[in-house]
C-alpha positions in Angstrom: -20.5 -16.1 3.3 -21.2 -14.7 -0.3 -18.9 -12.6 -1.7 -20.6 -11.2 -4.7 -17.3 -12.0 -6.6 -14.6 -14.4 -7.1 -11.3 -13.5 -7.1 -7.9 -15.9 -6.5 -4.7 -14.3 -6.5 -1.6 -16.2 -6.9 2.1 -14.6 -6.2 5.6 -15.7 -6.1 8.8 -13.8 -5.1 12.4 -14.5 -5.5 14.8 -11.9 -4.0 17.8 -12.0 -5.6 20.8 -9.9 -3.6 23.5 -9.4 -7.2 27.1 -9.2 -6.5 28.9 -6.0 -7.8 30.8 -6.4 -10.9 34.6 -7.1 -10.9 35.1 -3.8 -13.0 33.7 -2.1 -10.1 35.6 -3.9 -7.2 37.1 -0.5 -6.4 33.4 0.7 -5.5 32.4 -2.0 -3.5 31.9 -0.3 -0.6 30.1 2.1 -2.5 27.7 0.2 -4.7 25.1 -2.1 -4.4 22.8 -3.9 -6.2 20.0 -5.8 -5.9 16.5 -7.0 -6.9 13.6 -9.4 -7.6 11.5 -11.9 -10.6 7.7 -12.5 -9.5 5.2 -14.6 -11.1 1.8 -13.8 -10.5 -1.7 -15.6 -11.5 -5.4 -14.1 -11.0 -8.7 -15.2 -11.9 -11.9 -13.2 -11.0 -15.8 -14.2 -12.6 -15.2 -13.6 -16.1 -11.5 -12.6 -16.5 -7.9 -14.2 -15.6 -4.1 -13.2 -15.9 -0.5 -14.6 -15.9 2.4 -12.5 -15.6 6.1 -12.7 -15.1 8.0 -9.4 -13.1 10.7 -7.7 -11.8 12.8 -5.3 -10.6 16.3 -4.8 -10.6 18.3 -1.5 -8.5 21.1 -0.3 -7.5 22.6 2.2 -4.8 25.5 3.9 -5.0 27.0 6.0 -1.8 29.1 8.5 -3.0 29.9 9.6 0.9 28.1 9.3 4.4 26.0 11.9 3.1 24.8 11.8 -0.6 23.6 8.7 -1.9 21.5 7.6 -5.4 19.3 4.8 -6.6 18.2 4.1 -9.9 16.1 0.7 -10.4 14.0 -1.0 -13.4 10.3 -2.7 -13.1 8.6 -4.4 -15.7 5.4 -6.5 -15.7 5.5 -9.3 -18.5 3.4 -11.7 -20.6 4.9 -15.1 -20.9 2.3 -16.0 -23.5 -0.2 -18.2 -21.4 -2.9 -15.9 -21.7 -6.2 -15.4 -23.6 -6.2 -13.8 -27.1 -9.7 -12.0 -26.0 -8.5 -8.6 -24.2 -12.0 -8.8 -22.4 -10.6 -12.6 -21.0 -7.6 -11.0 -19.7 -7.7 -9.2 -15.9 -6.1 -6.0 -16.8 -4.7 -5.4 -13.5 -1.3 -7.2 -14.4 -0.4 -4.9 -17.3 -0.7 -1.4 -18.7 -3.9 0.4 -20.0 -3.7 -1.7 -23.1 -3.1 -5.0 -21.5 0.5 -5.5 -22.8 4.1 -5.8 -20.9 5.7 -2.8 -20.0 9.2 -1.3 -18.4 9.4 1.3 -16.3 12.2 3.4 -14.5 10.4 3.4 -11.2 13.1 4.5 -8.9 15.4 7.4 -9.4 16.2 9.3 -6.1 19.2 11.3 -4.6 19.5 10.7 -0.9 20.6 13.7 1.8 21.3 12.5 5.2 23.5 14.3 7.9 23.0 13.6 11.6 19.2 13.8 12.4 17.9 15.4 8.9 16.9 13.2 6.1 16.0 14.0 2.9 14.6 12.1 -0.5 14.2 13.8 -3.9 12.6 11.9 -6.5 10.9 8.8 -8.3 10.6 6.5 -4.8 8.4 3.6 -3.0 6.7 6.0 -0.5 4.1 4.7 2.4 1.6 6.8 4.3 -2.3 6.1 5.1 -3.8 7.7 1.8 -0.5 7.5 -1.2 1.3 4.2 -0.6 3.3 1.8 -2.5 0.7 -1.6 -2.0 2.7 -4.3 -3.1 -0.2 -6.2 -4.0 -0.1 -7.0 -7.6 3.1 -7.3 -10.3 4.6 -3.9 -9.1 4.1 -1.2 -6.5 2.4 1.7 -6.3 5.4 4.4 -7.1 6.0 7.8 -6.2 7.9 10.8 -7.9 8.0 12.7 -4.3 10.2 15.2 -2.6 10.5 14.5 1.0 12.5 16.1 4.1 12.4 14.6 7.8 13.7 15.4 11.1 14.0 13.8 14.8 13.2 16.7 16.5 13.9 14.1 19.4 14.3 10.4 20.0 10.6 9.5 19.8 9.3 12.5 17.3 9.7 12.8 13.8 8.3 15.5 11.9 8.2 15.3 8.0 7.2 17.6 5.2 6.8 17.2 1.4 5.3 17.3 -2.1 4.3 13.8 -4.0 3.5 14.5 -7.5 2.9 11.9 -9.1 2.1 8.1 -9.0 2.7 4.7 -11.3 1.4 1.7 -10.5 -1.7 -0.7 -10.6 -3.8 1.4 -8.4 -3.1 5.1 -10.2 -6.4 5.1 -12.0 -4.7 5.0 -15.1 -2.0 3.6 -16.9 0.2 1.6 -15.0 3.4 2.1 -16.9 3.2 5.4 -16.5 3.3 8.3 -13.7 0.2 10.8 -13.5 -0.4 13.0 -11.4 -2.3 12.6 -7.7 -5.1 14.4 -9.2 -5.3 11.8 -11.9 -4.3 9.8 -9.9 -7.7 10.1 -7.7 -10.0 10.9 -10.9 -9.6 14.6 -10.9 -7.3 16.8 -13.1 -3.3 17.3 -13.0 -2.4 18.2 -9.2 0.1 17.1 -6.6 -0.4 16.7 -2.8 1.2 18.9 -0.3 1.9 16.9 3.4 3.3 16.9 6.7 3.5 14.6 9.2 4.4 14.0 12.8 5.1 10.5 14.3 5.8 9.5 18.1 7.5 6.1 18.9 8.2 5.8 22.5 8.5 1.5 23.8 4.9 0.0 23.2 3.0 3.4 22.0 2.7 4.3 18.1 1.2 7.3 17.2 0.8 9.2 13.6 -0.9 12.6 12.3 -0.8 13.3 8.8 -2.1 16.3 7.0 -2.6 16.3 3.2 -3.8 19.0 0.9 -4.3 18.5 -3.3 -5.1 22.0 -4.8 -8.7 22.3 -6.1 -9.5 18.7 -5.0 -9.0 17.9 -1.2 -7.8 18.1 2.3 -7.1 15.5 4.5 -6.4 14.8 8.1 -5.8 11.1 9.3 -4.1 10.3 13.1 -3.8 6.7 14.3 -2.5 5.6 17.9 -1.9 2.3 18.5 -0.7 0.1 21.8 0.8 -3.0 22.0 1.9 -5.0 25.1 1.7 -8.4 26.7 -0.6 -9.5 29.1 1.8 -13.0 29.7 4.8 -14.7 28.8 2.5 -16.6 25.6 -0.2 -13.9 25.1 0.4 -10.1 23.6 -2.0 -7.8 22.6 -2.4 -4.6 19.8 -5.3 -2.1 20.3 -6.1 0.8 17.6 -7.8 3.5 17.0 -8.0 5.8 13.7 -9.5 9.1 12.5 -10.2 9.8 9.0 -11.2 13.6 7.8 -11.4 14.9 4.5 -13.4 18.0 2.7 -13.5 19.3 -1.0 -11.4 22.6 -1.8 -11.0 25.2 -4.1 -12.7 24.3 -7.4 -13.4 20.9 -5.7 -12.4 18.5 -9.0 -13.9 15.1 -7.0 -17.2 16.6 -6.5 -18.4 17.5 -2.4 -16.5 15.7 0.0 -17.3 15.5 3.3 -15.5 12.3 5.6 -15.4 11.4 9.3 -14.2 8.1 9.7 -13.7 6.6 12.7 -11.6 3.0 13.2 -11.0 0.6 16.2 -8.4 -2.8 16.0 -8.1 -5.0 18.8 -5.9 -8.1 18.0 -4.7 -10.8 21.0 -2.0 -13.4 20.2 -1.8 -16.8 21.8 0.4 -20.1 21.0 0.6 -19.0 17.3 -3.0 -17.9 16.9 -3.9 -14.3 15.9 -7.9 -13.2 16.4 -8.0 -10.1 14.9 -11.8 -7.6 15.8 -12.1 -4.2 13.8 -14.7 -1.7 12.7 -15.1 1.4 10.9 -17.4 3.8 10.3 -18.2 7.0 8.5 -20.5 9.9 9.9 -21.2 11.6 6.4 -23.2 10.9 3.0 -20.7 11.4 0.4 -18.5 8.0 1.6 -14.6 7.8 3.0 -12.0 9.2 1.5 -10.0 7.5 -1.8 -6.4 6.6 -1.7 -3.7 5.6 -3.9 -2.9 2.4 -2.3 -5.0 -0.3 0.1 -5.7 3.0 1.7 -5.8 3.1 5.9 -8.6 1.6 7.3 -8.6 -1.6 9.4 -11.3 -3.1 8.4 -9.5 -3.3 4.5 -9.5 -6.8 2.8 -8.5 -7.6 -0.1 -11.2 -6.6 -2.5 -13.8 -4.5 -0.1 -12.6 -1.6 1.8 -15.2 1.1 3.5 -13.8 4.2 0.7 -15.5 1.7 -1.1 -19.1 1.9 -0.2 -21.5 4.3 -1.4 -24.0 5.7 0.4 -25.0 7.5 3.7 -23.2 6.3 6.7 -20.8 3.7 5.7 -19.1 0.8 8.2 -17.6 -2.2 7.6 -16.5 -5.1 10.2 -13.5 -7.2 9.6 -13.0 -10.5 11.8 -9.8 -12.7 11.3 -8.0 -15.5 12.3 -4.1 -16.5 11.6 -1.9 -19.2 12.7 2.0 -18.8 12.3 2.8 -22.4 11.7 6.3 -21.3 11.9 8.7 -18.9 10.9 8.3 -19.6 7.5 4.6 -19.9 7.0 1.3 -18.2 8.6 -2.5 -19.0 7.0 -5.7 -17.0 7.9 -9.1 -16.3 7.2 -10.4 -12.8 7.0 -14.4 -11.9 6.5 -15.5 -8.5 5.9 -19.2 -6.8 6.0 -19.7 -3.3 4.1 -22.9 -1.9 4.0 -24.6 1.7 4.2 -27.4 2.6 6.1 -29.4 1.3 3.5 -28.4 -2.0 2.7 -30.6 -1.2 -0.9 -27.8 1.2 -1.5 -24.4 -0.9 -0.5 -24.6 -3.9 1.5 -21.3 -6.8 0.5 -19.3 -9.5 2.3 -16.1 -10.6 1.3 -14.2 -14.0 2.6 -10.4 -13.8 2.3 -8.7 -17.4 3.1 -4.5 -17.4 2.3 -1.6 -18.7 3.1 2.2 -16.5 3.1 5.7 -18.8 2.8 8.8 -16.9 3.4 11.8 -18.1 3.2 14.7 -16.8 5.0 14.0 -13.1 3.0 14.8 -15.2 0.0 11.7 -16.6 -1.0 8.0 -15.1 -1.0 5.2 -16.9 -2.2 1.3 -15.9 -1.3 -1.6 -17.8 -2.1 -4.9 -15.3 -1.6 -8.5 -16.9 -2.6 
């Protein structure tokens, strides 16, 4: 299978759980600190990358109810790579292709029986803004959140994300822009709600985004796992995707209906993994900060990605769990429009994850 492109992607994580300080022994209880060092390699056609990261955080509890966290990220050049900016794959680095740090985390938590909040700079996941942990740091969030149980398998959630840092926020990594920016449109935040139901071996989310002058969104998922024997389980999916333009509509006409299936069986340590997605409509799926929600996403290729009328893409996969400590796959996607003249790619994803006793990480993606 061609892929149109070469990319290999190289990471390794060490977690690192930091004792408190003796000054603070008092505060024990109170305090606590951890954090991370990553090295990462890539290497795509013409361009390739080294980097050294990390992150380092700490929570403090003041009581059962308020609680802070304040942690560092930087992304660094240890010196291995070329001279030529146009040789180096900018994806490690800022917008000029140097080292940067970044305070990436500064929230107050609210919590008090079943209502939660979260006020400020945050790792944050939903199916369009999500924190993607796929390169040196994550997608990050300056959002202000509040959540509820309204019972013991429904939680309902609104809030306001404002802005985003990260590799995937479409502008400088080191720093946080705006959604709208964020997307390629002007300075805007996004307005959500969501609703999630949890109840034994049923999963289902709604979420409902709006980003003034730029877009609406509405994306719902259900998914059902079980087992069929005492060796063999099963997960079955299904997605919707909608989105339209609004107000002065900033990212041109949109118009999305995207629909998704996943079926997955597991046997003896094997995984074979079936999904596809389409989209009804000629101006393509809707964008994301982050890998975005579809099923069919790989590494490179994803079906926001595709342009032209009627989009799809079909993922097969296959993944073996050796152990508890390491799993290997294969993934291979098709994305095409209706005319393959106007999109038509196939990308082959082979890797291999180690973990470690939530120690060590490393992931080898070609």
């Amino acid at each position: 299978m061609s892929t149109g492109k070469f990319k290999l992607t190289l990471f390794t994580a060490l977690v690192l759980c930091l004792p408190t300080a003796q000054a603070l022994n008092d505060y024990q209880k109170q305090l606590d600190c951890n954090g991370y060092a990553r090295a990462g390699y890539i290497q795509t056609d013409h361009s390739s990358a080294s980097a050294l990261a990390g992150a380092l955080g700490c929570a403090y509890s003041l009581n059962s109810i308020i609680g802070t966290y304040l942690s560092l990220y930087a992304s660094w050049d240890p010196g291995f790579n070329s001279e030529n900016d146009n040789n180096i794959q900018a994806e490690f680095f800022n917008n000029q292709q140097d080292s940067y740090l970044i305070v990436g985390e500064a929230f107050l938590t609210l919590s008090m029986d079943q209502f939660h909040t979260r006020l400020g700079r945050q790792h944050f996941d939903s199916p369009h803004l999500e924190s993607d942990d796929l390169r040196m740091i994550p997608n990050l969030f300056e959002a202000y959140l509040f959540d509820t149980h309204i019972s013991d398998e429904w939680l309902l959630g609104i809030g306001f994300v404002r802005e985003a840092a990260g590799w995937e926020n479409g502008a400088n990594a080191s720093q946080f822009v705006s959604i709208g920016e964020a997307l390629g449109g002007d300075s805007s935040g996004a307005w959500l709600s969501w609703l999630s139901y949890e109840q034994n071996n049923l999963n289902s989310d709604s979420w409902f985004y709006y980003i003034a002058d730029h877009l609406m969104l509405v994306y719902s998922e259900l998914v059902v796992s079980g087992e069929l024997a005492d060796t063999i389980s099963y997960r079955f999916g299904l997605q919707y995707d909608w989105g339209a333009d609004t107000g002065n509509a900033l990212l041109g006409d949109v118009n999305a209906h995207s629909l998704g299936i996943l079926s997955a069986i597991s046997w003896s340590g094997f995984t074979l993994i079936v999904a596809y997605n389409r989209n009804f409509t000629d101006t393509g799926a809707i964008a994301s900060v982050g890998g975005g929600p579809f099923f069919t996403s790989v590494e490179d290729q994803t079906l926001d990605a595709i342009e032209g009328k009627n989009a799809e893409s079909i993922l097969l996969g296959v993944e073996y769990a050796f152990n508890n400590f390491v799993d290997i796959g294969i993934l291979a996607g098709k994305f095409s429009a209706s005319s393959k003249k106007e999109y038509n790619k196939e990308e082959l994803n082979l890797f291999i994850n180690l973990n470690w006793e939530d120690t060590v990480d490393a992931e080898l993606m070609i």
